[in-house]
N, C-alpha and C positions, 0 to 999 in steps of 0.2 A: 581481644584475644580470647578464645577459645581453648582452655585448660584441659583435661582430663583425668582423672587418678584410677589408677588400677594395681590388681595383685591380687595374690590370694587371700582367703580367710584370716583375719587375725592380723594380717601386716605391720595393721597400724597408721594406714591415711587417712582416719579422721584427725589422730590428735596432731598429725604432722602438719596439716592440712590448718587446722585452726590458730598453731603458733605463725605460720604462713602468713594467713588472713588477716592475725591480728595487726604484724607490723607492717604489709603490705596499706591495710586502710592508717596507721600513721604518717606514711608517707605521700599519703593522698591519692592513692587509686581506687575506684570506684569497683566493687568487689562484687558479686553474685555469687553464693555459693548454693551447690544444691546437689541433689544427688539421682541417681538410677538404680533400680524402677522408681520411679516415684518424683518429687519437684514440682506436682501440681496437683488439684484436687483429681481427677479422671484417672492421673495416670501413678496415685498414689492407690487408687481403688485397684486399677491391674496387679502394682504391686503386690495389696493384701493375697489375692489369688493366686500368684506364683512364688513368693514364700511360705504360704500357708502348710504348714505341717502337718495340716490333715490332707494335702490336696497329692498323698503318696503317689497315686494314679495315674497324674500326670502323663502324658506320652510328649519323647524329648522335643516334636514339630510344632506340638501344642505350646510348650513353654518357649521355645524362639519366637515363634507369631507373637506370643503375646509380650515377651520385652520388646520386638519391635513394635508393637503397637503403643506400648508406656513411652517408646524412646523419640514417637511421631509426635504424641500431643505433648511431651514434654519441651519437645524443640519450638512445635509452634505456640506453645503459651508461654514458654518463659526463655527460653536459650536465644532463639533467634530476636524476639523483640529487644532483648537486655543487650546484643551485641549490637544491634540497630543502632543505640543509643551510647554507644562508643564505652560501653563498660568490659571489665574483664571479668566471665564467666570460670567459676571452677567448680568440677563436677566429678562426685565418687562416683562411678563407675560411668562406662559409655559402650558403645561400640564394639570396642576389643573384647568386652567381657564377654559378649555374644559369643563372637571368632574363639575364645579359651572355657568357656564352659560349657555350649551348648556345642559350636563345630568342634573344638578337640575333646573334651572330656568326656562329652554323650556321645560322640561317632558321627555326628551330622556331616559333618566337614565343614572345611573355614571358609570356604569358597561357596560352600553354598548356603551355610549363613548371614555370607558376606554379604549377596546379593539379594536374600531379604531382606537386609539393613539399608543396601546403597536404595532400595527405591523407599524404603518409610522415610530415610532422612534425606531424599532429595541428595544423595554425594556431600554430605555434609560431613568434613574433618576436623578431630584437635589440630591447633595449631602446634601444641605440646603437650605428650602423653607422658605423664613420671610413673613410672613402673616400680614399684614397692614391692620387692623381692625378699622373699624368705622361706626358707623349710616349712614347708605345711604342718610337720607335727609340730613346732613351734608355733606356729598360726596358731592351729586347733587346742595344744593347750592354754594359749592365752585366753582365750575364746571363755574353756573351761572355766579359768579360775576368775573370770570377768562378770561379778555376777551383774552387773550392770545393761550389759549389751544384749542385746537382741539375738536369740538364739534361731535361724529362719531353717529351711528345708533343705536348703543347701549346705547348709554349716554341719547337717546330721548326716551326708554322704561319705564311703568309706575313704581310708586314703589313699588308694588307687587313684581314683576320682582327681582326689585334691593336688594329685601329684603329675597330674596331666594337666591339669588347672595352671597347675607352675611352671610346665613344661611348653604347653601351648602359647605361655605371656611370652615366653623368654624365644620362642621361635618368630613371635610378632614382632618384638624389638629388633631382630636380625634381620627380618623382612623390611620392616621401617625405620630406618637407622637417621633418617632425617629428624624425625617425630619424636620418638621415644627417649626418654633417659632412664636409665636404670638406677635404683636408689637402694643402698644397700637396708634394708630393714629390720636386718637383728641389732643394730646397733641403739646403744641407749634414744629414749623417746626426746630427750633435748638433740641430741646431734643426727638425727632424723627429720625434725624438725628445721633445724638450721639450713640443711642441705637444701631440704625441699624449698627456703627462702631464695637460697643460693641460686638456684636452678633456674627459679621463676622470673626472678632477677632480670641474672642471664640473659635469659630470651627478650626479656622485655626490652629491654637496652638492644639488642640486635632488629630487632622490631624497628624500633622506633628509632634505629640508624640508619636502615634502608630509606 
């Protein structure tokens, strides 16, 4: 199974995401976790260049090309061999973040970020997208007082931005309502946590009832 996590800034789907993994590998599932841009050496190198907060310049066709490019070699070095081998893959960001920060937040359109995504990843889908929903200026101050976390180029754009960012996720889960679950993310980081177990669950068990 092929996972996805998404939301905006600040959410909160790393630590949700690790209480997850932990008890999911207690119960015996074989786990991959990883994340976008980045999850392999090449396309951890894309990465550096597209959060890079000196790289202001950027023009927004430039920065789609190029997560789709991270989003090509990270499928075929690590995503697609790890699901080959009958594991479950879970992955902070994919796809949609393209669709919500580059087609909705830059102006590109969803539609036509979409379709430089469906030809890098070959039509390749989560099987389940958990959507980590929350007020961006909640995001952004977590962000703030997190002196731990990685502060990228995107995390520095105004809240306009980030409010489209929240906007455009929440128009994709309405568009894929098969796909997506919505996960409330202002709620404390243990019952955040839990859900996200819950969820994962879920699907798994429906999965592997068909």
């Amino acid at each position: 199974m092929f996972i996805t996590l998404e939301g905006p800034e600040g959410s909160g789907k790393t630590s949700a995401v690790k209480y997850a993994v932990e008890q999911l590998e207690k119960m015996g599932y074989q786990i991959v976790q990883t994340r976008e841009p980045g999850g392999t050496p090449i396309a951890e190198q894309i990465r550096n260049v597209i959060l890079d907060k000196n790289n202001k310049a950027m023009d927004p066709r430039t920065e789609a090309l190029l997560y789709a490019a991270s989003r090509r070699q990270h499928l075929v070095e690590k995503v697609w061999p790890s699901l080959k081998e009958g594991k479950i893959v879970i992955c902070d960001r994919f796809l949609d973040s393209s669709l919500a920060y580059q087609g909705g937040a830059r102006g590109l359109g969803i539609d036509e970020v979409l379709q430089i995504n469906l030809f890098a990843t070959e039509n390749t889908w989560p099987d389940l997208t958990l959507l980590f929903d929350l007020d961006p200026e909640i995001g952004l101050a977590r962000i703030e007082a997190n002196s731990m976390r990685e502060v990228n180029r995107l995390d520095l754009e105004n809240i306009k931005f980030h409010r489209l960012v929240r906007n455009t996720f929440l128009d994709l889960a309405n568009r894929y309502p098969n796909r997506f679950v919505i996960i409330d993310a202002s709620k404390s980081r243990k019952e955040v946590g839990e859900e996200t177990l819950k969820v994962i669950l879920d699907r798994l068990c429906k999965s592997n009832s068909i």
